[in-house]
C-alpha positions in Angstrom: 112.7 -150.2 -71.7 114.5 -153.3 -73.2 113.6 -156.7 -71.6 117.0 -157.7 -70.4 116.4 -154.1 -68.2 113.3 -154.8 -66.8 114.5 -158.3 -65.9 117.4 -156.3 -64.0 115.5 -153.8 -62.6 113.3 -156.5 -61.2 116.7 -158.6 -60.2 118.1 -156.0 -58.3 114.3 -155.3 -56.9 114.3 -159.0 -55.5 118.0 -158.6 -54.2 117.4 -155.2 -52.3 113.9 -157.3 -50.7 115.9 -160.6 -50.0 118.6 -157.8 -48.1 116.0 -155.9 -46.0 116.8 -152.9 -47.6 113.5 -150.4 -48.3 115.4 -148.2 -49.1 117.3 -149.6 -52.2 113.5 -151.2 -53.1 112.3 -147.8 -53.5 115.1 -147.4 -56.3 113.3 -149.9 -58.7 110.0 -148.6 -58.7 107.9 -145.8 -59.7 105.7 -142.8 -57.3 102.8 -144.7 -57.8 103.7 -148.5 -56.2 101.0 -150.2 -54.7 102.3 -153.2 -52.5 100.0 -156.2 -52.6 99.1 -159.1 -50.4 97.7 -162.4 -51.9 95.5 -164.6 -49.6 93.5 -167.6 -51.6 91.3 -166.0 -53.9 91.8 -162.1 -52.5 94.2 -159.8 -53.4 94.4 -156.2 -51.4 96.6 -153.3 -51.4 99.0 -153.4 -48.4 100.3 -149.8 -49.2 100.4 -147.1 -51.9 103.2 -144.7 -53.2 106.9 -145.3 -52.7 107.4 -143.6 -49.1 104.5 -145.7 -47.7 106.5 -148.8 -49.7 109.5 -148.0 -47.8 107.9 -147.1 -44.5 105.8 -150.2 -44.5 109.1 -152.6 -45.7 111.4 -150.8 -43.0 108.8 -151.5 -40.3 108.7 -155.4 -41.7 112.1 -156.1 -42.1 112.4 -154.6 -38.4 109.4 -157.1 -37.3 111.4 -160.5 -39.1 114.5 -161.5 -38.0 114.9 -163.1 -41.8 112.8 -164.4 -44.2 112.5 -168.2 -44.4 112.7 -168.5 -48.4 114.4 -165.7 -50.0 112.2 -164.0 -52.6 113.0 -165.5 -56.5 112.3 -164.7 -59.7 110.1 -167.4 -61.3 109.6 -167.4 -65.1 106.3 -167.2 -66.6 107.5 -167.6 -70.3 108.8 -170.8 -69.4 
């Protein structure tokens, strides 16, 4: 896959999380997704597999009302 398409796919990734949509997330990545959570030092898997990505998102975005900073790409080239 080109760069300029995995930049989009992860674009359109962000957009779909920023929108609360799971579903359209689920679009972007592949059977094998494992959703991680970053605290300090430890990093664990949240959830595995794309129906337990979008069963886990849907019952998040139901939980939040918004998120207070939208989700953005940052550049590690840079």
């Amino acid at each position: 896959m080109a760069e300029t398409s995995r930049l989009q796919q992860v674009e359109r990734f962000v957009a779909a999380f920023n929108a609360h949509d799971a579903e359209k997330m689920a679009q972007y990545v592949t059977e094998d997704v494992q959703w991680l959570s970053v605290s300090g030092d430890k990093i664990s898997i949240e959830t595995s597999g794309k129906e337990n990505l979008v069963k886990a998102m849907s019952g998040y975005f139901v939980s939040v009302t918004r998120t207070t900073q939208p989700a953005k790409i940052i550049d590690a080239r840079v």
